[in-house]
C-alpha positions in Angstrom: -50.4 61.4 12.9 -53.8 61.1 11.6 -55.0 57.6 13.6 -56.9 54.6 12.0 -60.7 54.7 12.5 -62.4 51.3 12.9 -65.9 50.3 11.6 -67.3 50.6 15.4 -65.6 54.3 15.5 -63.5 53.1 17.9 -59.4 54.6 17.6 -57.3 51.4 16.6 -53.4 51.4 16.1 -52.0 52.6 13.3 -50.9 50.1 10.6 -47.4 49.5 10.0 -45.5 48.2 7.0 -43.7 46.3 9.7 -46.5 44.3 11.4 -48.9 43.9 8.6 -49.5 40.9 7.1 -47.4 40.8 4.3 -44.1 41.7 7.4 -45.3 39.0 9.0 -45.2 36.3 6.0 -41.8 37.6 5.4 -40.6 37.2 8.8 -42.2 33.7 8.8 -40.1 32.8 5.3 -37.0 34.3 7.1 -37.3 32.4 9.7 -38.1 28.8 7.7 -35.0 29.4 5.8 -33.0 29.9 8.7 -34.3 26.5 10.1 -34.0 25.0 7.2 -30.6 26.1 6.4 -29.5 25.1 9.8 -30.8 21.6 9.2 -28.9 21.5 5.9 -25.5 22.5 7.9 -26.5 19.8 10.4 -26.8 17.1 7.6 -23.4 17.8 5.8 -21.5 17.8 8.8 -23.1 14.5 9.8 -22.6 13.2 5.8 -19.1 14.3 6.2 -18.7 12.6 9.4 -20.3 9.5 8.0 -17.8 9.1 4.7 -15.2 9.7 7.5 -15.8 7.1 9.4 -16.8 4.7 6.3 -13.4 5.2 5.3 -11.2 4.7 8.6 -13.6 1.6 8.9 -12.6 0.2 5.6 -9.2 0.9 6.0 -9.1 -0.4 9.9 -10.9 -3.5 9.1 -8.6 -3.8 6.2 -5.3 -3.2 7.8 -6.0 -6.1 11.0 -4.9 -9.0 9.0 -1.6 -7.9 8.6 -1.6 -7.0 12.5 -1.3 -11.1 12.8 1.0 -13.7 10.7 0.5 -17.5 10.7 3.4 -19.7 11.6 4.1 -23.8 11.2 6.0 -25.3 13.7 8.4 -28.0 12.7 10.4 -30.5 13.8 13.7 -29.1 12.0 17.1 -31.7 12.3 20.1 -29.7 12.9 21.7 -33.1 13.3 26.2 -32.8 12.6 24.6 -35.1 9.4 22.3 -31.8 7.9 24.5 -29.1 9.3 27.9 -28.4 9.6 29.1 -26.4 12.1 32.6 -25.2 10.4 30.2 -24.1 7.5 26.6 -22.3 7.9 27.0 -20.0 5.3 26.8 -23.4 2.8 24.1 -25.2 4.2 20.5 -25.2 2.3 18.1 -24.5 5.4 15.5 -24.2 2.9 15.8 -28.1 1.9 15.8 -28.6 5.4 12.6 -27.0 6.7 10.8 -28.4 3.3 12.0 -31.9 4.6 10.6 -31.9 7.6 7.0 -30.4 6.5 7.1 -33.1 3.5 7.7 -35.5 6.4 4.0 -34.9 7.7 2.6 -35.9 4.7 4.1 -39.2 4.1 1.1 -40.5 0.9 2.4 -37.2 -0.9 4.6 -39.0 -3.5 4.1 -36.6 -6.5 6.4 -34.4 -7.7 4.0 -31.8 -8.5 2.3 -32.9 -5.4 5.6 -32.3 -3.4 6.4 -28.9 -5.0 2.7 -27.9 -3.7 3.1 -29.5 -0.3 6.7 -27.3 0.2 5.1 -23.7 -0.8 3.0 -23.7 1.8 6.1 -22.0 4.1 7.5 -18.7 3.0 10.7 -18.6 0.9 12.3 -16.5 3.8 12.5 -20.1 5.9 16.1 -20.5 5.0 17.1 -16.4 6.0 15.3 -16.7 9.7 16.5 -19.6 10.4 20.3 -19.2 9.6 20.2 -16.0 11.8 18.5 -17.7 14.7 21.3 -20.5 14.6 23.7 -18.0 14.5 22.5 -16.1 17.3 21.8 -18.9 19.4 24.3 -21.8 18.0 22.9 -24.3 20.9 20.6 -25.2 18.1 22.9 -27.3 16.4 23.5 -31.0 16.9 20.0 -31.8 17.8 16.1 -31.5 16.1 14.3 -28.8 17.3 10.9 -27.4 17.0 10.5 -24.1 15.2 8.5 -22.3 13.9 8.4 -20.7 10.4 6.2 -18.5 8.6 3.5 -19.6 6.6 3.1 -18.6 2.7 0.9 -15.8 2.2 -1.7 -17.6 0.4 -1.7 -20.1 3.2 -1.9 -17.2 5.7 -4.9 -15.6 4.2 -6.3 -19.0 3.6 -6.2 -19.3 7.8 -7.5 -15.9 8.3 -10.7 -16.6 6.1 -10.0 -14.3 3.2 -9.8 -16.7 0.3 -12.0 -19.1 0.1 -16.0 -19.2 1.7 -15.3 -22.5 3.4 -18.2 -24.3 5.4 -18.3 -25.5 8.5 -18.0 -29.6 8.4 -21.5 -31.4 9.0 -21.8 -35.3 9.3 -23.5 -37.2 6.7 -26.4 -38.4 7.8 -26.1 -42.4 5.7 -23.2 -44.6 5.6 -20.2 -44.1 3.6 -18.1 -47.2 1.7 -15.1 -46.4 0.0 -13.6 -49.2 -3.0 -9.8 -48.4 -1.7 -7.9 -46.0 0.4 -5.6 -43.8 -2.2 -5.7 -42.6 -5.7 -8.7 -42.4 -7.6 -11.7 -44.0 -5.5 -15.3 -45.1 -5.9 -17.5 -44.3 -3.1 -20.9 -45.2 -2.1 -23.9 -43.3 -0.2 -25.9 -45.0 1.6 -28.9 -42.9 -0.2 -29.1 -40.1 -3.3 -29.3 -37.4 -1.3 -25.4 -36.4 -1.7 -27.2 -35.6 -5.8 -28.9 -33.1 -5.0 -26.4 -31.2 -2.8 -24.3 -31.5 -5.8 -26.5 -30.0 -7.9 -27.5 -27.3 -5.5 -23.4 -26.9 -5.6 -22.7 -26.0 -9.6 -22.6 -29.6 -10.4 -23.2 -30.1 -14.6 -25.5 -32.8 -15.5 -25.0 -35.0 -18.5 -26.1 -38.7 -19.8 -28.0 -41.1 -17.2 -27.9 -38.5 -15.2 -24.3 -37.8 -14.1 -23.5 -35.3 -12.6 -19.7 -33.7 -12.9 -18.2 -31.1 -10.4 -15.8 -29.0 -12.2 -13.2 -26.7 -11.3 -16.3 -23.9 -11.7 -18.5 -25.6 -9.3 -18.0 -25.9 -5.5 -15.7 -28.3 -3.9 -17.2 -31.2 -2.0 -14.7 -32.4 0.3 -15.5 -36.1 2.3 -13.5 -37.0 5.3 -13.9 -40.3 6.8 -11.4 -42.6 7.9 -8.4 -40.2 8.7 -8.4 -39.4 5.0 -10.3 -36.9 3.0 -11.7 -37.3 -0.7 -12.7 -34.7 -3.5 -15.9 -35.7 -5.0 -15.4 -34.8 -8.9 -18.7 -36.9 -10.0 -21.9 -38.5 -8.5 -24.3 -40.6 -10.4 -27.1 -42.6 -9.3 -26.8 -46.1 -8.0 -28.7 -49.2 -7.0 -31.8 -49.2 -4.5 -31.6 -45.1 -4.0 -28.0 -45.4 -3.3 -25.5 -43.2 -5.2 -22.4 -43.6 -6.4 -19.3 -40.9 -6.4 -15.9 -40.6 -7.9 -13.5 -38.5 -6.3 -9.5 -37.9 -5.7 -8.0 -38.7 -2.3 -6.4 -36.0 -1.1 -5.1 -37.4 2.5 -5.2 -41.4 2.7 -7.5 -43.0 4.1 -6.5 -45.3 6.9 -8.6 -48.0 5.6 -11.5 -49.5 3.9 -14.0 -49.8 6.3 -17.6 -48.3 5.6 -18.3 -45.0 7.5 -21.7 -45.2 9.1 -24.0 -42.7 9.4 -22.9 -39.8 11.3 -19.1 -40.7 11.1 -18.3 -39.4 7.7 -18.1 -35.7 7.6 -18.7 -33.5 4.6 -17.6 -29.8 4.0 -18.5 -27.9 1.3 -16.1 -25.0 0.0 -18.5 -22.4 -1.9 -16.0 -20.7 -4.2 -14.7 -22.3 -7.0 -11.6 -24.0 -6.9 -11.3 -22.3 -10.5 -11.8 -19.0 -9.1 -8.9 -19.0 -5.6 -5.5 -18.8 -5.1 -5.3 -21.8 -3.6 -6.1 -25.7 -4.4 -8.1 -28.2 -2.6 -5.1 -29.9 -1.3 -3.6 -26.7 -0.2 -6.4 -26.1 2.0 -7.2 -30.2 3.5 -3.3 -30.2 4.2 -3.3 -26.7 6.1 -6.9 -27.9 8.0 -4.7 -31.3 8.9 -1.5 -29.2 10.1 -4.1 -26.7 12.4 -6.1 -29.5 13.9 -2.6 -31.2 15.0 -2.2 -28.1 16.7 1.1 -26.7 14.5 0.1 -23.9 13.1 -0.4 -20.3 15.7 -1.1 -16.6 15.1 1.4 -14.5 16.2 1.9 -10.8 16.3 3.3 -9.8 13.2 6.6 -8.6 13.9 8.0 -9.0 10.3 6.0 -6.2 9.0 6.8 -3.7 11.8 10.6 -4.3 11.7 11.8 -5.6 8.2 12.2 -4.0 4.9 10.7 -4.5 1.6 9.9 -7.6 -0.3 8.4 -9.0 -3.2 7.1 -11.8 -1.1 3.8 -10.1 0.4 4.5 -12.4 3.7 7.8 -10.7 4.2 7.3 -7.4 3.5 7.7 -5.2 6.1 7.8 -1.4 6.1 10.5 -0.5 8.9 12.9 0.3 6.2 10.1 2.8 4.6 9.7 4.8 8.5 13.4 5.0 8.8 13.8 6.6 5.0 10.4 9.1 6.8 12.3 9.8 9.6 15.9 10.6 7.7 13.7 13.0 4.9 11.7 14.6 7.9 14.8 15.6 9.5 17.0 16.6 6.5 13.5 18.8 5.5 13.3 20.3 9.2 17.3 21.2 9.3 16.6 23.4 5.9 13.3 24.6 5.8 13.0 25.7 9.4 15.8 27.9 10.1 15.5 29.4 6.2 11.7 30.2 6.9 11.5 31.3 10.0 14.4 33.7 9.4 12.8 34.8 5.9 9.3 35.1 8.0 11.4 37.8 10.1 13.1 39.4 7.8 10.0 40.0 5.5 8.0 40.9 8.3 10.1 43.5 10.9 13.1 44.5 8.6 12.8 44.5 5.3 11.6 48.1 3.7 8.3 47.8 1.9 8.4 48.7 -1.4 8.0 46.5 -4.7 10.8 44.9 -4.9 9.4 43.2 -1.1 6.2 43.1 -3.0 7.1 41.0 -5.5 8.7 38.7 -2.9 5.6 38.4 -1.0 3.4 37.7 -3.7 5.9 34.9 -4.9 5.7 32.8 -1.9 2.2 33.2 -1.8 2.0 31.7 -5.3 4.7 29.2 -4.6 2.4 28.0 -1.7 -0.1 26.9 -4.4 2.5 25.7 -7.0 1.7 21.2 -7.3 3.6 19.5 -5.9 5.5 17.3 -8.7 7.0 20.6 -10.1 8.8 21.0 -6.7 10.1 16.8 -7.5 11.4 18.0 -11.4 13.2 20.8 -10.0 14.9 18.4 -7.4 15.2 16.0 -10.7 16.8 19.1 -12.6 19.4 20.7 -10.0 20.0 18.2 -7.2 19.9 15.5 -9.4 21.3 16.1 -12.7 23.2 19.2 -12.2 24.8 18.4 -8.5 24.7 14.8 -8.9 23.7 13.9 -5.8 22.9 10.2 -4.8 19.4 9.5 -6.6 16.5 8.0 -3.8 18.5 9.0 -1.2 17.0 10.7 2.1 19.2 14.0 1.9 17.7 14.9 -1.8 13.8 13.9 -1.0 14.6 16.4 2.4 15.9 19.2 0.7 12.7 18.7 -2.3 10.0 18.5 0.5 12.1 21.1 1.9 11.9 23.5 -0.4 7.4 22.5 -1.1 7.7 23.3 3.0 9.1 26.8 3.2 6.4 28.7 1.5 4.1 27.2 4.2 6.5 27.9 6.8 7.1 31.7 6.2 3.3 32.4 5.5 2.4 30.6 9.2 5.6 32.6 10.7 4.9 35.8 9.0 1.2 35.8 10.6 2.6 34.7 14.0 4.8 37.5 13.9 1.7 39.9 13.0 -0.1 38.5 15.8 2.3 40.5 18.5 0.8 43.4 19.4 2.6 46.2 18.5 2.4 47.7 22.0 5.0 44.7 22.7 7.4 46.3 20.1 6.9 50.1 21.4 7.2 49.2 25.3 10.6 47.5 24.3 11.9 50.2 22.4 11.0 53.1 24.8 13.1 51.2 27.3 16.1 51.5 25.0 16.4 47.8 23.1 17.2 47.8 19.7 15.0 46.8 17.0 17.2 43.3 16.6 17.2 42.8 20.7 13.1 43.5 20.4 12.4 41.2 18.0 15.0 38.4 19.1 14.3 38.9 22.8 10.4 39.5 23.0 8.6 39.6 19.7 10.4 36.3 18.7 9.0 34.4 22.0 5.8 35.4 21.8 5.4 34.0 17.9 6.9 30.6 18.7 4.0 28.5 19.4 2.4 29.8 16.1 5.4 29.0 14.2 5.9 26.0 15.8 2.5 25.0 15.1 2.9 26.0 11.5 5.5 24.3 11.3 4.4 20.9 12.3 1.5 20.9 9.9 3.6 21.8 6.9 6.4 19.0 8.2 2.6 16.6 8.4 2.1 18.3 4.7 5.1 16.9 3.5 5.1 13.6 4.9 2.0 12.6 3.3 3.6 13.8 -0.5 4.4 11.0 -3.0 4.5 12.7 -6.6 7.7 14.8 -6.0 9.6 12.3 -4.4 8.6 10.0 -7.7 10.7 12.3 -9.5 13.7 12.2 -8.3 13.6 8.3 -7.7 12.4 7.3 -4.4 9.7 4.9 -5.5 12.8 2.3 -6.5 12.4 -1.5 -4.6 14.6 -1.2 -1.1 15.1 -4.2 0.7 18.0 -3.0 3.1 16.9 -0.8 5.9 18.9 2.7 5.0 21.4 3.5 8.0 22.2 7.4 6.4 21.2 10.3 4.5 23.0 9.7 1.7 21.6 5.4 1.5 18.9 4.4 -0.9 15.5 4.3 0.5 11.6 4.9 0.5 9.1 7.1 2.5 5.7 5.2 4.0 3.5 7.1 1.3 6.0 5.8 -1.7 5.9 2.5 -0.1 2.0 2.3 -0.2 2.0 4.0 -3.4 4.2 0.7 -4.6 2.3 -1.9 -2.5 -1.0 -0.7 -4.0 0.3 -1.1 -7.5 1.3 -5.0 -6.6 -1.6 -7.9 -7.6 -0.6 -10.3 -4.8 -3.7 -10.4 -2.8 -1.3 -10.2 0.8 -0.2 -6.6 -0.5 -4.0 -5.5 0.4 -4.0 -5.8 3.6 0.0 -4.5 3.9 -1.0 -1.5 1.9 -4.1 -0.7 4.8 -1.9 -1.8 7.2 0.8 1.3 6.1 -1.8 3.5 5.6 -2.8 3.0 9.6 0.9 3.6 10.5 1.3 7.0 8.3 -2.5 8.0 9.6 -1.2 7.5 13.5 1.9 9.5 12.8 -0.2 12.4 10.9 -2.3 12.4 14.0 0.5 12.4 15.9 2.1 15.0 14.6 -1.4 17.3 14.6 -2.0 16.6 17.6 1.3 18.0 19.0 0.8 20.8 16.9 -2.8 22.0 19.2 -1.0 20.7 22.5 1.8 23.5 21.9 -1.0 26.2 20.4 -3.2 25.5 23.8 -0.1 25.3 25.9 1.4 28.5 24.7 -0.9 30.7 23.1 -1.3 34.0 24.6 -4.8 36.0 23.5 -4.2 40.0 23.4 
């Protein structure tokens, strides 16, 4: 090797395509690109991790609402007079549970007033209470206190999700009303009441009038026992000003307020623009400061059925229907695919015919999911005529989506076994059934197991083919067989989504939770037996 001379004459090392400087710029680039692409790894798992946690947040913060229901307690008479023993099947408890709440609010003379005043309980007054007096009949012959849930309006009202309600402040001026009920005058003890109103939506008109409409915030006065909705303010003698309003709750007379000792809270969205009125909300603030209404744990929604009333809703009926479908899908599609899985795997001869099979399930693994729900429409349905939304056809459907999952997981379990395990037990004499039954067989388990779970969690989150074949009908009663009418939880939030009623929100984030816990659940069993059983050749 002829070596490098420098300008000195001195010897110097030889120069090498590999440490020059063009080696070195590439190694340089190399490693920059490695850094960088690191860093871009780093920032997509933390990107998924955020939208990840952006949505459990949603859907936890969403779904603890319906964790809690409101209830009204009442003084209910179950005097001989209102109900008679010898016939509880005919008496209206409804009437009776809207008497006594009517009874709090004795200045409520209006009919329309009334019907307002009795839908602040739930419809499903009358149901709870009949089976309560028949479980317990020492109820009857005297007025007891009990408690009855709250509409849902009413209960989102309570929970702070309809309506941006202040807190109340004292008025710092004295306060005179002209009467106690009805339509009222009332005077300020200065003008600074107008410009709140204006700063609240108020329109101005002639002399400078101003008018709060159903667009513009409510002002709500409460003085006197009573409350009063200002509807217009207008300027009055020697910096004073003068309001109309509507009283809602009576006044207990006609006394001036002084300053300080009338109250004013201001409720910053548009009457025009809630679900529910004015009076609603003074009346439910009344019945909470008397100490009638409580939160409770919602038990309704963990242990009824469905409802069109969002309040009542529950979705125990929809986890019982899960629970039937999950088993029927089980009882077909594990013993079918693990024995196919075998089958293919250490018997069958490979030639095309086994080829074809193979490549098949494969595709059928792929196939969406509706197709599986019109072939259950198609044959279980229409051709066998079995009973439509019924647990034992949405098993067999999810059953038959499962398999292909099932045999692929098994059939790779199976491959795992060494074969050394297969020649040791048939150089000590066992046939080729007793070495795969008796030691291939065991060894595969956990895998299958495991495989088995997460295509059972597969199909328990799957909505589209059970839509086929009629599971997405309105169940109230909770199923008690495989061959009874009911709903799986996806189904159910599939149908609680679709509903406006603002109280199906929360339900629908509440079911969400449940099926997310079980999915969990259900995955998480599925590494416990892969950790607890694997064996590593």
């Amino acid at each position: 090797m002829t070596d490098a001379i420098s300008s000195f004459g001195v010897v110097g090392r030889p120069v090498s395509i590999h440490t020059d400087d063009a080696a070195k710029a590439r190694l340089k680039g190399r490693y920059r690109t490695e850094t960088w692409f690191k860093w871009l790894g780093a920032a997509a798992v933390a990107l998924a991790g955020l939208f990840l946690v952006l949505l459990l947040s949603t859907i936890v913060t969403q779904a603890i609402p319906a964790l809690r229901q409101n209830y009204l307690t009442l003084p209910i008479d179950l005097s001989a007079a209102k109900v008679d023993p010898a016939k509880l099947d005919a008496v209206n408890y409804d009437a009776i549970a809207q008497e006594a709440l009517t009874a709090k609010f004795p200045d409520v003379t209006s009919r329309q007033d009334k019907r307002l005043l009795r839908g602040l309980i739930s419809t499903g007054t009358g149901v709870f209470l009949r089976k309560d007096i028949a479980a317990d009949p020492g109820m009857l012959g005297k007025t007891v206190d009990y408690a009855v849930p709250l509409d849902d309006f009413a209960d989102l009202y309570l929970k702070g999700l309809l309506a941006d309600v202040g807190s109340d402040e004292a008025i710092p001026t004295s306060v005179t009303p002209s009467q106690t009920s009805g339509d009222i005058d009332l005077t300020f003890g200065d003008d600074a009441m107008l410009a709140l109103a204006r700063g609240h939506g108020a329109t101005e008109g002639e002399n400078g009038m101003l008018t709060l409409t159903s667009g513009a915030s409510s002002l709500l006065v409460a003085f006197n026992g009573g409350t009063v909705k200002l509807t217009a303010l207008s300027p009055g003698a020697n910096g004073t000003a003068i309001a109309k309003g509507t009283v809602i709750k009576a006044l207990d007379s006609m006394a001036p307020a002084a300053s300080g000792q009338a109250f004013l809270r201001v409720i910053n969205t548009p009457e025009a623009s809630r679900k529910i009125s004015d009076k609603t909300i003074v009346w439910l603030d009344t019945l909470k400061s008397a100490g009638l209404i409580e939160s409770r744990f919602n038990s309704i929604f963990f242990f009824t059925g469905a409802s069109r009333e969002p309040e009542l809703a529950g979705v125990w009926g929809a986890v019982v229907g899960s629970f039937l479908t999950m088993i029927v899908t089980l009882a077909i599609a594990f013993p079918i695919g693990v024995s196919a899985a075998i089958y293919l795997e250490e018997f069958a001869p490979k030639n095309r015919l086994t080829t074809i099979i193979e490549v098949n399930i494969n595709n059928l693994a792929a196939v969406p999911s509706i197709v599986f729900g019109l072939l259950g429409l198609a044959v279980f349905l229409n051709f066998f005529g079995l009973p439509r939304s019924a647990p034992v056809v949405g098993g067999m459907v999810l059953a038959l989506m499962t398999l292909p999952i099932i045999i692929i997981a098994s059939r790779a379990s199976l491959r795992a076994v060494p074969p050394s395990i297969r020649e040791a037990a048939l150089g000590i004499g066992a046939s080729k059934v007793q070495t795969v039954f008796h030691h291939v067989l065991p060894l595969a388990m956990p895998g299958i197991m495991t495989g088995t779970i997460l295509g059972m969690a597969h199909a328990l989150g799957e909505t589209a083919p059970l839509l086929m074949i009629g599971m997405v009908a309105f169940i109230v009663d909770i199923p008690g067989g495989f061959t009874d009418p009911a709903t799986i939880l996806p189904v159910q939030i599939f149908m609680w989504a679709d509903f406006p009623e603002a109280g199906f929100q929360q339900k629908t984030s509440a079911a969400i939770l449940i099926l997310l816990v079980f999915l969990v659940i259900m995955n998480a069993i599925a590494v416990i037996l892969r950790r607890r059983f694997e064996r590593r050749w």
